[in-house]
C-alpha positions in Angstrom: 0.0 0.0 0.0 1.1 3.5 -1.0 1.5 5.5 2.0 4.1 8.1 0.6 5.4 10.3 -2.2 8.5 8.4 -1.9 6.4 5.3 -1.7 4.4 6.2 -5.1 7.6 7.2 -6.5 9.1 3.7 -5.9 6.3 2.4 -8.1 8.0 4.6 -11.2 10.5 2.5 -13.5 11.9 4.9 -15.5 14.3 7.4 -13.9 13.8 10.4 -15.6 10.5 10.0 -15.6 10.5 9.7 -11.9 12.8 12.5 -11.5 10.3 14.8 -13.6 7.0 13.8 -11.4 9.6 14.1 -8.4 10.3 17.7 -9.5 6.7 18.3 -9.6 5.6 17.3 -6.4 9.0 18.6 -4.5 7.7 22.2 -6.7 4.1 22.0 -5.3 5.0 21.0 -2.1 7.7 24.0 -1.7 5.6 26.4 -3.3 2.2 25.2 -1.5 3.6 24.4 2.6 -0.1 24.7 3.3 -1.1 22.0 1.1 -1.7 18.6 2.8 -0.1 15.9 0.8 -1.7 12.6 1.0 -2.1 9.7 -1.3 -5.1 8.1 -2.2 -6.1 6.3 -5.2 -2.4 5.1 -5.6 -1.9 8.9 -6.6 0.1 12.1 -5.2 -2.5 15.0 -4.2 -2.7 18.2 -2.5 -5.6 18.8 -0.4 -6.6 21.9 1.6 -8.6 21.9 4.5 -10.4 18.2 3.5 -10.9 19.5 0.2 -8.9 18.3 -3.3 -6.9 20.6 -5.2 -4.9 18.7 -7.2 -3.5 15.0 -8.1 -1.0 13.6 -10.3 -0.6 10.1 -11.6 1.6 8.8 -14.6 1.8 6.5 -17.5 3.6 5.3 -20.4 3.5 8.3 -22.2 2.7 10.9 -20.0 1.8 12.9 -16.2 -1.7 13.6 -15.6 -2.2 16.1 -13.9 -5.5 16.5 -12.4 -7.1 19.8 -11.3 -10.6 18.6 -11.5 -13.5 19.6 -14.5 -13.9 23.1 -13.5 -10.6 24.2 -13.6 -9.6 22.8 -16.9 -12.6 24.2 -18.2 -12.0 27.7 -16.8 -8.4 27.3 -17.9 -8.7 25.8 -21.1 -7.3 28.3 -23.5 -4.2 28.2 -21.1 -3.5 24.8 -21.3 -3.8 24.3 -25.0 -1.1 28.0 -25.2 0.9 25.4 -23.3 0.9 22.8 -26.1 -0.8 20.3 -23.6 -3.7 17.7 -24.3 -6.1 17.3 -21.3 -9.8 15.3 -21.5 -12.7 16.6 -19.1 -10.4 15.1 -15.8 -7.1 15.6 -16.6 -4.3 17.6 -18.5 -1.2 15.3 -20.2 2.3 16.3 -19.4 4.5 14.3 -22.4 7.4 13.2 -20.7 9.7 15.2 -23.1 7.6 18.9 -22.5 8.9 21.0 -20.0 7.1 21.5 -16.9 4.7 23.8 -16.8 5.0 25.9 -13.7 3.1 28.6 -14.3 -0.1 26.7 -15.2 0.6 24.4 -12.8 0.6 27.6 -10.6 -3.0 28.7 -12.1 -4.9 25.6 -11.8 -3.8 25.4 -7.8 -4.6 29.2 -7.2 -7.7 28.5 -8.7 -8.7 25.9 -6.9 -7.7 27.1 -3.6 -9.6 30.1 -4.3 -12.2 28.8 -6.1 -13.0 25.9 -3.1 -12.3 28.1 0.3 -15.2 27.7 1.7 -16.0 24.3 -0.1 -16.8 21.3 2.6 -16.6 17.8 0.2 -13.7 16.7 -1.1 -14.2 16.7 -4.6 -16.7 19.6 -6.5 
């Protein structure tokens, strides 16, 4: 069972792949302190005050990065400036694109905001 970051990151084969999703979560968790890290779903998120923000999983080909519906849809035109795919749920991180900070820094913001006085975990 997945307890950890360092746990789910375990579960990654590839190096630089784990190194990427490693940068990610290090970023997050530096730039968010407030954030509560917990994993659930064999997945990184970031939850504030019981409520989701954002998760992160991987696969062959990509990150997902998960923000929920209502961000992606409120930052749509964003995330396709930023060359990224994404589906209703989640946003695709190739594993040979850079990072992308700032929207990751958006989507967060937005859902912090967005869910301050929000009770359930997800919308």
């Amino acid at each position: 069972m997945l307890e950890t970051f360092e746990d789910f990151l375990e579960t990654m084969g590839e190096p630089d792949h784990k190194d990427k999703m490693e940068a990610i979560l290090n970023w997050v968790q530096e730039n968010y302190p407030k954030l509560e890290t917990r994993i659930a779903w064999n997945q990184p998120m970031f939850v504030d005050h019981g409520t989701f923000i954002m998760g992160f999983s991987h696969s062959k080909n990509h990150i997902a990065m998960s923000p929920e519906g209502k961000a992606i849809k409120e930052y749509a035109t964003h995330i396709e400036e930023a060359g990224l795919s994404y589906t209703d749920n989640i946003i695709r991180i190739k594993w040979g694109d850079p990072i992308p900070y700032n929207l990751i820094k958006m989507l967060i913001d937005y859902n912090i905001e967005d869910k301050q006085n929000y009770t359930k975990f997800w919308r």
